[in-house]
Backbone as ProteinMPNN parsed JSONL, in Angstrom:
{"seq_chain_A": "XXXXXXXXXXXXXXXXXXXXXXXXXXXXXXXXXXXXXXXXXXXXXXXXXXXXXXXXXXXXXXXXXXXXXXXXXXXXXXXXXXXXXXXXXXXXXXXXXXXXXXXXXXXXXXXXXXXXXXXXXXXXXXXXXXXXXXXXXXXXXXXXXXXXXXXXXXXXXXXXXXXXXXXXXX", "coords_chain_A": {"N_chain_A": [[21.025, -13.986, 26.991], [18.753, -16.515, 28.328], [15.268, -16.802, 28.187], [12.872, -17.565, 30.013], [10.717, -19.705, 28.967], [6.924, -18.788, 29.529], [4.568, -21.649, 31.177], [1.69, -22.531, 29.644], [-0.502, -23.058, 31.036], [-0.132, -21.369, 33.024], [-0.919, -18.652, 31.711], [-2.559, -15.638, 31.208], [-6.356, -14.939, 31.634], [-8.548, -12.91, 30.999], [-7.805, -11.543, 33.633], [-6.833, -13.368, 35.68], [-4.46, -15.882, 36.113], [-5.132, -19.315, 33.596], [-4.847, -21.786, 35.356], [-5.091, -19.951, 38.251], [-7.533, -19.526, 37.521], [-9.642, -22.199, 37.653], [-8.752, -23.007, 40.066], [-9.995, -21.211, 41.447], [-12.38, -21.848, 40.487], [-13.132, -24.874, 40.95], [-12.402, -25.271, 43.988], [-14.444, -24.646, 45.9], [-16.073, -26.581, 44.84], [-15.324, -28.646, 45.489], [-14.685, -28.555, 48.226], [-17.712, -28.755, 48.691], [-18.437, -31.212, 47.657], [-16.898, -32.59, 49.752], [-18.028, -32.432, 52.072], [-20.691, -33.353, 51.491], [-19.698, -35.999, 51.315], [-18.846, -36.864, 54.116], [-21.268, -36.291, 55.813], [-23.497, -37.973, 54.331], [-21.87, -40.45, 53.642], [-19.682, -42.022, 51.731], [-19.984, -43.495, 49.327], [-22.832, -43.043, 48.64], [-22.747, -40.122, 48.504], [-20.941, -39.902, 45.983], [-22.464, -40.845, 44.362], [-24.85, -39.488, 43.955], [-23.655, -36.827, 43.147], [-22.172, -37.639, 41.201], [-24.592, -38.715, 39.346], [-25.599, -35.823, 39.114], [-23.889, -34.552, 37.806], [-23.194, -35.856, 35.233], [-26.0, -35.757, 34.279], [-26.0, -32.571, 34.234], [-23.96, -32.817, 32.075], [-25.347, -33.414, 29.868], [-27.336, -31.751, 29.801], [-25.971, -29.486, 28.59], [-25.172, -30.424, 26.016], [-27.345, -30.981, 24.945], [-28.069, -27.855, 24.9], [-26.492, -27.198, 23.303], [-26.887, -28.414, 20.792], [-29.589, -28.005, 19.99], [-28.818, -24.858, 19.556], [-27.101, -25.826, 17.348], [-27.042, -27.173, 15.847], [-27.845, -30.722, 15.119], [-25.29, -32.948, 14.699], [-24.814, -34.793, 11.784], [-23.066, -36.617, 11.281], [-19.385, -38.634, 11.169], [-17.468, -37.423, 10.286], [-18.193, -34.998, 10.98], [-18.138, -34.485, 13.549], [-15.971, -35.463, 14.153], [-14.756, -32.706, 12.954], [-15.669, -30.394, 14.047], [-14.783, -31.191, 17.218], [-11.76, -30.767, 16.682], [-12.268, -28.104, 15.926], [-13.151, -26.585, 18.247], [-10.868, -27.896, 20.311], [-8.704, -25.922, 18.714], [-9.649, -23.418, 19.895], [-8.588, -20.967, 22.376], [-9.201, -21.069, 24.737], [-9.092, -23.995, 25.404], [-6.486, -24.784, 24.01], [-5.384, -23.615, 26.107], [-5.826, -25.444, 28.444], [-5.314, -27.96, 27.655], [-3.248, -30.188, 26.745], [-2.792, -32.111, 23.779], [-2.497, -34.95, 21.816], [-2.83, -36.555, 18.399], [-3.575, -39.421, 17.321], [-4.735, -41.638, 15.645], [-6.593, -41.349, 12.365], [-9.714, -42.526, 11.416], [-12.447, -42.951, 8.838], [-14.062, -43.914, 11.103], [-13.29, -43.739, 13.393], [-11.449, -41.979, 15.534], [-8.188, -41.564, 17.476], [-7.211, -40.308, 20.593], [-4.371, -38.553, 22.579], [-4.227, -37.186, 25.706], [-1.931, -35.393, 27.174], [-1.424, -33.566, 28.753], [-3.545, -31.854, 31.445], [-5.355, -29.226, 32.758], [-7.689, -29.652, 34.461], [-6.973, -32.38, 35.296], [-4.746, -31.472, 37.003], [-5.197, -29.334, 38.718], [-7.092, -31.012, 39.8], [-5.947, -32.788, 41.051], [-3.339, -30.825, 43.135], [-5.58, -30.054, 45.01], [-6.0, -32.44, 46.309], [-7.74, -34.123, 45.493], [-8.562, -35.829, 43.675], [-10.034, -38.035, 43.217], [-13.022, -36.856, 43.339], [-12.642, -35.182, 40.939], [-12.386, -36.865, 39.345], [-15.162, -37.179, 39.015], [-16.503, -35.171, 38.411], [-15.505, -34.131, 36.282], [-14.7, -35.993, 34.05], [-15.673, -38.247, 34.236], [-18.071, -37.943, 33.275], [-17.878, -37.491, 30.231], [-18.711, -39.913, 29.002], [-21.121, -40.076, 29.083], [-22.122, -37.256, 27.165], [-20.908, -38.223, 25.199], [-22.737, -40.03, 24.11], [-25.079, -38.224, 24.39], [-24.45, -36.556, 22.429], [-25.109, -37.609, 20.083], [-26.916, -40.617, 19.156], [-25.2, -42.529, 17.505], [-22.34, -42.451, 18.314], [-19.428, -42.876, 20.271], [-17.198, -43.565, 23.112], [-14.556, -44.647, 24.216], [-12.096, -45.001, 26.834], [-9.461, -45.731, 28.64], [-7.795, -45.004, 30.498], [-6.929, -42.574, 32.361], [-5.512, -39.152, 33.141], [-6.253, -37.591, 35.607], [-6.75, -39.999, 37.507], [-3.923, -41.003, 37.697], [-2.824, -41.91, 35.577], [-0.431, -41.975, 32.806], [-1.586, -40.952, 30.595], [-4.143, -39.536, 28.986], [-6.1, -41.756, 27.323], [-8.474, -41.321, 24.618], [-10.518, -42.705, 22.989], [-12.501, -41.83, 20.351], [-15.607, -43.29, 18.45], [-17.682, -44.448, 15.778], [-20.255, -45.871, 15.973], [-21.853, -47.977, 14.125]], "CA_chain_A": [[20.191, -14.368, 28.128], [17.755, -17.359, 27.811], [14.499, -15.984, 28.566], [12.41, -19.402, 30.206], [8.812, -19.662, 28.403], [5.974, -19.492, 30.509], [3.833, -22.573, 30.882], [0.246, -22.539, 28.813], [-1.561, -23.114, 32.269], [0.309, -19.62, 33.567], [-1.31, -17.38, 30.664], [-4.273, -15.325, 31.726], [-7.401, -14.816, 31.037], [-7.186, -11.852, 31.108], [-7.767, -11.057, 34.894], [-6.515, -14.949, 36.337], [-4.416, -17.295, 34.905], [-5.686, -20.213, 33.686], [-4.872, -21.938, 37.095], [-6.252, -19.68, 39.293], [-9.179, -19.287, 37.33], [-9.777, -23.491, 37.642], [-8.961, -23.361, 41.419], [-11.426, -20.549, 42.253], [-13.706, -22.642, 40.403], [-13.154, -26.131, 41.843], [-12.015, -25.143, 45.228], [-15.647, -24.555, 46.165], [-16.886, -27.711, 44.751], [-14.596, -29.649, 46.021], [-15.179, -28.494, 49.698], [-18.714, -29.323, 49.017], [-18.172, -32.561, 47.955], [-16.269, -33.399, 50.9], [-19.061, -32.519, 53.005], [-21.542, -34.253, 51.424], [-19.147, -36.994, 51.865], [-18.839, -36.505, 55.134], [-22.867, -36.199, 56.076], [-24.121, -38.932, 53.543], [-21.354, -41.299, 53.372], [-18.607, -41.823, 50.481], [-20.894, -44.259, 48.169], [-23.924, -41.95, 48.779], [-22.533, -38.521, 48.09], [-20.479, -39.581, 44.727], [-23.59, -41.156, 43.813], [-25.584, -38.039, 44.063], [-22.591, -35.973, 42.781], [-21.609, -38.349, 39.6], [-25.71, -38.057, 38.088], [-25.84, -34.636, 38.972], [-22.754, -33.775, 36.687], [-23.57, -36.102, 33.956], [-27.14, -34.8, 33.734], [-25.638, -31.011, 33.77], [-23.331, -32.529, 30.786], [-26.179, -33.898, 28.795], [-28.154, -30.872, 29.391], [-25.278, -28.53, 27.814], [-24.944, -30.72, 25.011], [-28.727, -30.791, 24.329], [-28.544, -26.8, 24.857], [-25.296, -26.781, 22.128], [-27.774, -29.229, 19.523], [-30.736, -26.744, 20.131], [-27.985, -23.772, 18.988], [-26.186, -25.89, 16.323], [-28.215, -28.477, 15.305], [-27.464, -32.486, 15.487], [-24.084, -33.366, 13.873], [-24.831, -35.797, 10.761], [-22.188, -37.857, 10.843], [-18.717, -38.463, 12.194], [-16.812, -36.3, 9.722], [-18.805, -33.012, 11.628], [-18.092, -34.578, 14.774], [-14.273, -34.846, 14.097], [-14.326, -31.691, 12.462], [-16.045, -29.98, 15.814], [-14.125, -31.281, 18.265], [-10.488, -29.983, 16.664], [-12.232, -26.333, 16.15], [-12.531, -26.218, 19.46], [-9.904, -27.806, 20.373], [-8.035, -24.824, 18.458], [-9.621, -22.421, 20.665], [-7.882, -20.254, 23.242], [-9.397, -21.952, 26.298], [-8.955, -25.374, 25.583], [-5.347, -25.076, 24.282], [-4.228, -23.264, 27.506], [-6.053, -26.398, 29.464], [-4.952, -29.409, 27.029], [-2.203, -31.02, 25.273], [-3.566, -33.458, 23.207], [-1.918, -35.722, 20.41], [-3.757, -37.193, 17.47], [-2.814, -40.72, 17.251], [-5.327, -42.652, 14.598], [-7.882, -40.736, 12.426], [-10.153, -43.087, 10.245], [-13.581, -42.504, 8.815], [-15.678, -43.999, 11.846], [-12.811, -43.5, 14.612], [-10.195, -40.575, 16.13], [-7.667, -41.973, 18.94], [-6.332, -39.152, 20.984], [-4.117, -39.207, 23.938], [-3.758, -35.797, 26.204], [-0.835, -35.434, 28.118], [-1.357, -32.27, 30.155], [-4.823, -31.57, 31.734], [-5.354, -28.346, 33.548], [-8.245, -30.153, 35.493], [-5.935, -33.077, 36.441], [-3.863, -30.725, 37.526], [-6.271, -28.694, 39.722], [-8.033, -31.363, 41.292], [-4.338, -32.84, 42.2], [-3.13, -29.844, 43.834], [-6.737, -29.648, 46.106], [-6.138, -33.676, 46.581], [-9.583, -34.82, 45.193], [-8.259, -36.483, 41.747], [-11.566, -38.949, 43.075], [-13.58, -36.132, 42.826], [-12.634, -34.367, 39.625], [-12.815, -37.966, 37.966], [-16.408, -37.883, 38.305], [-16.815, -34.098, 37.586], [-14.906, -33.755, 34.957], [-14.009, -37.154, 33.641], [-16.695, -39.65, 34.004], [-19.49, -37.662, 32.384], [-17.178, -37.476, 29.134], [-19.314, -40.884, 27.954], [-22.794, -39.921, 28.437], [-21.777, -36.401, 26.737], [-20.94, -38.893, 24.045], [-23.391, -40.631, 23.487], [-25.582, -36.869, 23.977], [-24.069, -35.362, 21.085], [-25.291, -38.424, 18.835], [-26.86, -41.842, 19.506], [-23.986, -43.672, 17.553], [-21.317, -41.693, 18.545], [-19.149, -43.852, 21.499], [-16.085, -43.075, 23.789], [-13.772, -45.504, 24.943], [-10.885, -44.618, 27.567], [-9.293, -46.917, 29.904], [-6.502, -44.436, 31.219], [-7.102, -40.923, 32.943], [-4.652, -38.32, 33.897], [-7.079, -37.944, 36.801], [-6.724, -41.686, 37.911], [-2.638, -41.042, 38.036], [-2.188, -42.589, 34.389], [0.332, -40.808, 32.346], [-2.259, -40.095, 29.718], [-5.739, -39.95, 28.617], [-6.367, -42.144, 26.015], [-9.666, -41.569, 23.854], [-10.48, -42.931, 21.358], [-14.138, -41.74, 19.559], [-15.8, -44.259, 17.36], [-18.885, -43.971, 15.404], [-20.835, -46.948, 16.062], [-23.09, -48.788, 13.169]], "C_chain_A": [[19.039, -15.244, 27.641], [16.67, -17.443, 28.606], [13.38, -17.375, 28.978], [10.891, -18.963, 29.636], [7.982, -20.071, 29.866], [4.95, -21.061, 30.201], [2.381, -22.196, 30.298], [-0.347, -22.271, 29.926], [-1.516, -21.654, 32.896], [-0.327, -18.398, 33.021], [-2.446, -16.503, 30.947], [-4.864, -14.972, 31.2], [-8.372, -14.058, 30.741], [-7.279, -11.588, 32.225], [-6.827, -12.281, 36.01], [-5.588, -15.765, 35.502], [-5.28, -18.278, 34.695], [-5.7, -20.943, 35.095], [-5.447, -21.18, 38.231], [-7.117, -19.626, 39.009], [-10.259, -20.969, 37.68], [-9.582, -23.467, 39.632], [-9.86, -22.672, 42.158], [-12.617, -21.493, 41.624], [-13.825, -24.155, 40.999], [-12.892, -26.195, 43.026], [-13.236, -25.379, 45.821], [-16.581, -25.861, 46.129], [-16.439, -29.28, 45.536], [-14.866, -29.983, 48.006], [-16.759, -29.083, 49.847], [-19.121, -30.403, 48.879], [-17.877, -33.715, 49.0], [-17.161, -33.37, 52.364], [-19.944, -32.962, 52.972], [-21.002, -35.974, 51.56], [-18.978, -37.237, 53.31], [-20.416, -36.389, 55.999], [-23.897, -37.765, 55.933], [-23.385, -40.162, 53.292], [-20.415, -40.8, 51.666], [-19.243, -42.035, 49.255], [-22.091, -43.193, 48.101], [-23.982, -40.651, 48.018], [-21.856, -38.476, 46.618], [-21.597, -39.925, 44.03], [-24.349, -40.025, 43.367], [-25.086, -37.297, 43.254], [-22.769, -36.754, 41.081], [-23.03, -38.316, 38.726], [-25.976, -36.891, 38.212], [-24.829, -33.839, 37.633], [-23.187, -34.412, 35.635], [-24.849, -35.661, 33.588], [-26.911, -33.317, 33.182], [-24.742, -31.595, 32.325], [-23.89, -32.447, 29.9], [-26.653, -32.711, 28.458], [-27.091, -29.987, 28.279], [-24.948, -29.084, 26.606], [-26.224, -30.586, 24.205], [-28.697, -29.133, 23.838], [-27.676, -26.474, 23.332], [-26.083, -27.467, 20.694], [-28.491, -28.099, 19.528], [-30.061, -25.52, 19.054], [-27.975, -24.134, 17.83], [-26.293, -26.463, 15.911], [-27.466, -29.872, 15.569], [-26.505, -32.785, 14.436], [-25.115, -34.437, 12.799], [-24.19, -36.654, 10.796], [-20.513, -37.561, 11.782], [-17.798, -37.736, 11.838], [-17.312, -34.97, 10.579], [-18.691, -33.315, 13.034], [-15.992, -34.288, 14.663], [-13.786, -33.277, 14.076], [-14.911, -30.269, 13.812], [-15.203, -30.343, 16.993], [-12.159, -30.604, 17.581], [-10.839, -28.527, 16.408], [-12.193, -25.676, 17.028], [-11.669, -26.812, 20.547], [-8.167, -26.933, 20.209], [-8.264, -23.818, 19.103], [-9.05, -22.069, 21.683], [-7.739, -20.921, 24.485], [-8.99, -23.731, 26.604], [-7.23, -25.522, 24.736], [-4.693, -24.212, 25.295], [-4.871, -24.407, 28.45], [-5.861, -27.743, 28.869], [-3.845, -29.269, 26.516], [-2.405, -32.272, 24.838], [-2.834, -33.38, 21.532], [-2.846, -36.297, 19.863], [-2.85, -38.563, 16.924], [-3.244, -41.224, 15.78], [-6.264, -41.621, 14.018], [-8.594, -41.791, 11.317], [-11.335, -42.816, 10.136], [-14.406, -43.142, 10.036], [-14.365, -44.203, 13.198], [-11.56, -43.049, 14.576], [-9.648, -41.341, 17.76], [-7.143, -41.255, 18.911], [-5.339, -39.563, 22.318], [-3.319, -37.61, 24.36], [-2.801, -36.409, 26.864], [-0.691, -34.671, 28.691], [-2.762, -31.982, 30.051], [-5.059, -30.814, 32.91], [-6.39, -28.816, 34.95], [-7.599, -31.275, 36.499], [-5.198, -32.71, 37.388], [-3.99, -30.141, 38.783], [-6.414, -29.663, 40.814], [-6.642, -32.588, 42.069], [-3.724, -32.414, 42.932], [-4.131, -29.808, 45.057], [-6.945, -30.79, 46.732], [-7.642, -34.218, 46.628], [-9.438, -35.04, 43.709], [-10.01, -37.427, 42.452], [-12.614, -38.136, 42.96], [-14.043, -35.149, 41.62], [-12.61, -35.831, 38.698], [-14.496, -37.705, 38.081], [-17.206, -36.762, 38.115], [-16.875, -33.833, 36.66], [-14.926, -35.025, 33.702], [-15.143, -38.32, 33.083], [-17.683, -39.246, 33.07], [-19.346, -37.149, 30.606], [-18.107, -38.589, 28.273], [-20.83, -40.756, 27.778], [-22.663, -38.588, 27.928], [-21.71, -36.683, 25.465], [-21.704, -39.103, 23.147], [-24.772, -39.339, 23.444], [-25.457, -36.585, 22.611], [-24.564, -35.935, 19.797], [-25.44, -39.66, 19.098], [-25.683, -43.049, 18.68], [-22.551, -43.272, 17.47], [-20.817, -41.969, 20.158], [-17.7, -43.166, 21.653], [-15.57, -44.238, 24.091], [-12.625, -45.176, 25.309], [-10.617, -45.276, 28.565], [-7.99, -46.527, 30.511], [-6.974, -42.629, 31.168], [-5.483, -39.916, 33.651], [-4.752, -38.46, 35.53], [-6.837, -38.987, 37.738], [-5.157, -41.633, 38.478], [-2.334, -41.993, 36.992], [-1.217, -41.582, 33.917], [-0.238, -40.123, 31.066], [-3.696, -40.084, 29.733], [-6.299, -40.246, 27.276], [-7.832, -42.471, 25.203], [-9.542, -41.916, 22.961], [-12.199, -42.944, 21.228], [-14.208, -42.571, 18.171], [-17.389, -43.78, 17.157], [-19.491, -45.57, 14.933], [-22.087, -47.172, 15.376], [-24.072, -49.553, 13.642]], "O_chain_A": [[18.369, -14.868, 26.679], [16.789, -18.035, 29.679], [13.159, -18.168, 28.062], [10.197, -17.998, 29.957], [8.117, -20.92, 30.747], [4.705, -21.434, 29.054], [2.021, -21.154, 30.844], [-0.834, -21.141, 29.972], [-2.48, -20.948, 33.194], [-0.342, -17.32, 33.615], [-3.503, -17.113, 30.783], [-4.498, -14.505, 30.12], [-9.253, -14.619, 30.088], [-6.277, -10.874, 32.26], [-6.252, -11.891, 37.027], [-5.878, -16.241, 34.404], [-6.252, -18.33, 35.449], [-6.576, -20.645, 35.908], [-6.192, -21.703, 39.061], [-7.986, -19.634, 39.881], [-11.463, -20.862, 37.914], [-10.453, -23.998, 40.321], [-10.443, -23.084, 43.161], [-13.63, -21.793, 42.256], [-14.888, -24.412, 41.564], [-13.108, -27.324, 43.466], [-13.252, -26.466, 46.4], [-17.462, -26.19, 46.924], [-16.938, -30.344, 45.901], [-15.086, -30.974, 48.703], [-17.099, -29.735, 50.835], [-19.995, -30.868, 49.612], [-18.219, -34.886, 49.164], [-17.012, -34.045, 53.383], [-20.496, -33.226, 54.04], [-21.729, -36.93, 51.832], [-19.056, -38.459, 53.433], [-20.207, -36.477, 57.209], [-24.595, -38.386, 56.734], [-24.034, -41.058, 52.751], [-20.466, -39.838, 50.901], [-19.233, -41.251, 48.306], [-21.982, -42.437, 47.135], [-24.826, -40.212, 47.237], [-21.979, -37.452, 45.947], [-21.786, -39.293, 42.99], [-24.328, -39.768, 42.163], [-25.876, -36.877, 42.409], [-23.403, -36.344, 40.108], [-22.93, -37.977, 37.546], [-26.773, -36.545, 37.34], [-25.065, -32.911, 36.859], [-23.691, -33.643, 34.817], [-24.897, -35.117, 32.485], [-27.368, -32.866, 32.132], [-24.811, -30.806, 31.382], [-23.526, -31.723, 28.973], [-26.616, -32.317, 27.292], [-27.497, -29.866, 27.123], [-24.346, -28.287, 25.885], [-26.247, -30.178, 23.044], [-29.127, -28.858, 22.717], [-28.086, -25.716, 22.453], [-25.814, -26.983, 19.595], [-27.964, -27.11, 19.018], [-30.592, -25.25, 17.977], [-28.516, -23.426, 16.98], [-25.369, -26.618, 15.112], [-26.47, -29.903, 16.291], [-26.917, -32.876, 13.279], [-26.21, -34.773, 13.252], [-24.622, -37.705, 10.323], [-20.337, -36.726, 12.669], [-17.107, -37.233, 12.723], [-16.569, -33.995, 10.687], [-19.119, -32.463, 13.813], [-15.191, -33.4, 14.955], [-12.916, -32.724, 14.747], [-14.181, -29.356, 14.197], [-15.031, -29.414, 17.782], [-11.505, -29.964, 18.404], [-9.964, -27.681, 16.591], [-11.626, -24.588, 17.13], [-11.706, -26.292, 21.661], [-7.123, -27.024, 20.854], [-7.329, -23.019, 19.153], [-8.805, -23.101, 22.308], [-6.739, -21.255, 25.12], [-8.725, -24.378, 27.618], [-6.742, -26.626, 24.975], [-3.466, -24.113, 25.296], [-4.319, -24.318, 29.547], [-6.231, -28.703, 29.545], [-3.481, -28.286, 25.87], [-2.213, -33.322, 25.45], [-2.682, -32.543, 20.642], [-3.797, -36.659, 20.556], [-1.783, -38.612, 16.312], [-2.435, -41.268, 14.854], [-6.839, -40.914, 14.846], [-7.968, -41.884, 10.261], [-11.799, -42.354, 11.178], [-15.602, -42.857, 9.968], [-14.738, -45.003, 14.056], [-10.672, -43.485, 13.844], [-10.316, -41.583, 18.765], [-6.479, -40.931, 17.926], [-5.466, -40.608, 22.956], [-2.386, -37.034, 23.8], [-2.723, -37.609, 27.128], [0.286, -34.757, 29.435], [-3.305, -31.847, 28.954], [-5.035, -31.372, 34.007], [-6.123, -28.528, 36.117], [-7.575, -31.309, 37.73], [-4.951, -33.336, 38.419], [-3.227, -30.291, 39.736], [-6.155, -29.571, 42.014], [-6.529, -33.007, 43.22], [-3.242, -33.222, 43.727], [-3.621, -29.544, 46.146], [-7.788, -30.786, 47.629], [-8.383, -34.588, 47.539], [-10.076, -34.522, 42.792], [-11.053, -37.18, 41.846], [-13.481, -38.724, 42.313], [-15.111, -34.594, 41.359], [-12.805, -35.819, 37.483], [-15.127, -38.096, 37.099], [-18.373, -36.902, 37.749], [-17.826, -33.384, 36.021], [-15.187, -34.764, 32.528], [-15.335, -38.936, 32.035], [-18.123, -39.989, 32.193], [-20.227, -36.653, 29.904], [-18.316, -38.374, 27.079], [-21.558, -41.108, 26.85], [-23.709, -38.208, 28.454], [-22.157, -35.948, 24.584], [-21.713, -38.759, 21.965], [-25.521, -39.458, 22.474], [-26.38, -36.411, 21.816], [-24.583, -35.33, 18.725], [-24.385, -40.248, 19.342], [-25.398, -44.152, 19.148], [-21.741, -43.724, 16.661], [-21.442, -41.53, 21.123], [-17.123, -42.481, 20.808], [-16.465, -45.062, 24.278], [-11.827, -44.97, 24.395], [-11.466, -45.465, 29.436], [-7.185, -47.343, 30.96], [-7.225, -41.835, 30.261], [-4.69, -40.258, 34.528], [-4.022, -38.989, 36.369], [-6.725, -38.638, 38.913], [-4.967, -42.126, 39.59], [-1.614, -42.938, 37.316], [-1.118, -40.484, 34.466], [0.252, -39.135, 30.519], [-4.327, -40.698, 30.593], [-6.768, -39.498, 26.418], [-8.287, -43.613, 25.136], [-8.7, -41.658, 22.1], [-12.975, -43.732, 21.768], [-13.424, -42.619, 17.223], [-18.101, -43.099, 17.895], [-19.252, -46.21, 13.909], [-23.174, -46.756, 15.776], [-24.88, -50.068, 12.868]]}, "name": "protein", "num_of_chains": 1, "seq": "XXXXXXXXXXXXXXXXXXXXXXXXXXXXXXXXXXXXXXXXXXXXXXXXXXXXXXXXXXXXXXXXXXXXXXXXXXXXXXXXXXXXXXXXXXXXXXXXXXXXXXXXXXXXXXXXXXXXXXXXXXXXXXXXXXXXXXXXXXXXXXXXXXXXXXXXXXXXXXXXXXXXXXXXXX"}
């Protein structure tokens, strides 16, 4: 008997799977999005929405420096982003390939993204780009003034990947 594997996204946490735990949390935001869209206009309300999230990213990166002090260089940035990358939570919500690694730049390219996923299902991929997605480059440039993002394909968007590539800019 050939026993079918569950999917990563299915696994729980321990009370939710991953998936429901992502739709109780974006369900909510999403509705309120659509009402401030709805009140304030389209341009208006992502406006509002898109520096409110990148400010909350900055701050949590400031709060994670504060903790863990200011990377040095781009070796401790590489070496940070695949530790947690190895963690529990972020491989049941990624699949991410390692394309290029050289000393001053890492090209990745996910191919399954539990948030894509989410805010596809709740039909607000334009909303979870600028939750989730957009505030990925000032997060960037947070964690380390010469420490840069460049991605010109989103899951989110309806690409078939998400291609980063982090560079450490001289």
């Amino acid at each position: 008997m050939n026993k079918k594997t569950q999917h990563k996204f299915k696994a729980k946490m321990p009370a939710l799977t991953y998936e429901e735990y992502f739709h109780r949390r974006f369900d909510s935001q999403v509705q309120l999005v659509r009402e401030l869209e709805r009140v304030l206009g389209r341009k208006k309300a992502f406006e509002i929405v898109g520096k409110a999230s990148e400010k909350s990213a900055v701050e949590n990166v400031k709060k994670d420096i504060a903790e863990e002090g200011q990377m040095k260089n781009f070796e401790e940035f590489k070496e940070g982003m695949k530790k947690e990358e190895s963690s529990p939570f972020w491989t049941h919500t990624l699949t991410v390939e390692y394309l290029e690694e050289t000393p001053k730049k890492t090209a990745t390219r996910v191919t399954e993204c539990l948030w894509a996923k989410t805010f596809k299902e709740l039909k607000a991929t334009d909303i979870g780009y600028i939750l989730s997605c957009k505030p990925d480059f000032a997060m960037a440039r947070a964690q380390h003034p010469k420490l840069r993002l460049k991605r010109t394909k989103t899951l989110m968007q309806g690409d078939d990947c998400c291609n980063h590539t982090w560079y450490w800019k001289e």
